[in-house]
N, C-alpha and C positions, 0 to 999 in steps of 0.2 A: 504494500500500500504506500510506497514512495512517490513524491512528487515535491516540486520544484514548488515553494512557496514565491518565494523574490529573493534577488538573487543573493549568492552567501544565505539562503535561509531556507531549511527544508523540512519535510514531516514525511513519515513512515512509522510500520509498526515497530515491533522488535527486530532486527537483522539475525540471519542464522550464516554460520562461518562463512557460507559461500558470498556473503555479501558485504566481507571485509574488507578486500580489494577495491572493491567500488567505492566503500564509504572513505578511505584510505586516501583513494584520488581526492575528494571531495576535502582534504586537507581542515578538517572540525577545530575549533576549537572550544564548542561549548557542547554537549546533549544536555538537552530538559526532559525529563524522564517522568512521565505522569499517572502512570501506573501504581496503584498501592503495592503491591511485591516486587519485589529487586527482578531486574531481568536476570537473565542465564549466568552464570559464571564466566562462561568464554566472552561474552559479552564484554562484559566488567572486565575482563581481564584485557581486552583489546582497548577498553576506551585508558587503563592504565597506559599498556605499553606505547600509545599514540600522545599521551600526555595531555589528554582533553580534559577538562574541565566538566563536571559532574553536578548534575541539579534535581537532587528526587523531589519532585513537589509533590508526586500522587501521596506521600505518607500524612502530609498536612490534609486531605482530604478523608473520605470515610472509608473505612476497609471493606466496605460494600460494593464490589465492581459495579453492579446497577446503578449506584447514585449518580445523582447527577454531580457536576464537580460542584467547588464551592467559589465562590466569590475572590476569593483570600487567595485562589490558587491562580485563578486565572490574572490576578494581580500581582502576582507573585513570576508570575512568567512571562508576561507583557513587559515587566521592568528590565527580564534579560535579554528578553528580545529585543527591544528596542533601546537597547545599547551596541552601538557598532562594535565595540569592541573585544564584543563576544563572536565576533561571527569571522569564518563560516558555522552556521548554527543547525542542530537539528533537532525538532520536538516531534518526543514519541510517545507512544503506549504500547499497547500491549499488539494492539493491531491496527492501531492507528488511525481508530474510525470514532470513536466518543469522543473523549477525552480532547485527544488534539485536535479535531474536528471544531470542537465547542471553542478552544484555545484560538483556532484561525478562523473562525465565524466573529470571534469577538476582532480579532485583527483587521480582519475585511470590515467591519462595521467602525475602528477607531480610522479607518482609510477611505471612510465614508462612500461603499460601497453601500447598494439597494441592498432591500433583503431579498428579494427572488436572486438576485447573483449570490447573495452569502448563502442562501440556502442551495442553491443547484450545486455549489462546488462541495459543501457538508452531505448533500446524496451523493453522489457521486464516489465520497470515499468510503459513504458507510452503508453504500449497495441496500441491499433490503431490509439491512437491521437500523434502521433512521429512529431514532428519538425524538417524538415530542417536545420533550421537557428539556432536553437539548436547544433546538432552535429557539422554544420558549426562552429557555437563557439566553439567549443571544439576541433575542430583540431586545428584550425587556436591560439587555449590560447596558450600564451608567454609563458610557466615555468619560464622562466629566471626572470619575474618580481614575483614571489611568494618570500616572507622570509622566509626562513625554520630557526627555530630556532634550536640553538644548543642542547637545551633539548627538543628533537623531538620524537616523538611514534616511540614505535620500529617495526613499520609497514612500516614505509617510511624511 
């Protein structure tokens, strides 16, 4: 479930070995990890050896995978994102279809994107299993409460 958010900035689910080459080129220097449980070991063990920079937000959220995320997190992950100086960046889950979904619906909506666009690109990665209460969050997210920092991607 990878895809090219903008540029230096991307989302996917968890990677399995065969997709460490690839992310390799992709030269990271941040993962945001949104999932409540740790991904894989080989995982972890590759974002070590690459020296990337590491951001579990999903543990601040509920250890209910069905929950929707929380407010706090998606706060919490907009401030890394939209620091240049994390990127190349990539926000995951588990399969890359909630969680970070709801994370670049709120993105697309502080880049003042419609909702029929923020929602066709959240179907799209989350095929048949689409949340409700997903996009519901995503209309209803405050912008007002994001920090946009002064030295902000020149995408936003």
């Amino acid at each position: 479930n990878y895809g090219m958010i903008e540029e230096d900035l991307y989302r996917s689910g968890q990677p399995n070995e065969l997709n460490f080459p690839f992310l390799e080129k992709l030269g990271l220097k941040t993962v945001v990890w949104l999932a409540p449980e740790e991904p894989n070991q080989r995982f972890l063990n590759f974002i070590d050896d690459q020296d990337i920079q590491w951001h579990h937000l999903g543990v601040m959220s509920s250890v209910n995978a069905l929950d929707p995320i929380t407010e706090e997190v998606v706060l919490e992950a907009l401030e890394i994102i939209l620091n240049p100086r994390n990127h190349p960046m990539i926000v995951m889950c588990n399969l890359g279809r909630h969680r970070t979904g709801t994370i670049v619906g709120c993105l697309r909506k502080l880049q003042k994107w419609n909702l029929t666009s923020i929602f066709e690109e959240y179907r799209r990665y989350a095929g048949p299993k689409v949340r409700v209460l997903n996009e519901q969050f995503i209309e209803l997210f405050d912008t007002d409460l994001v920090r946009v920092p002064v030295n902000r991607p020149k995408w936003l």
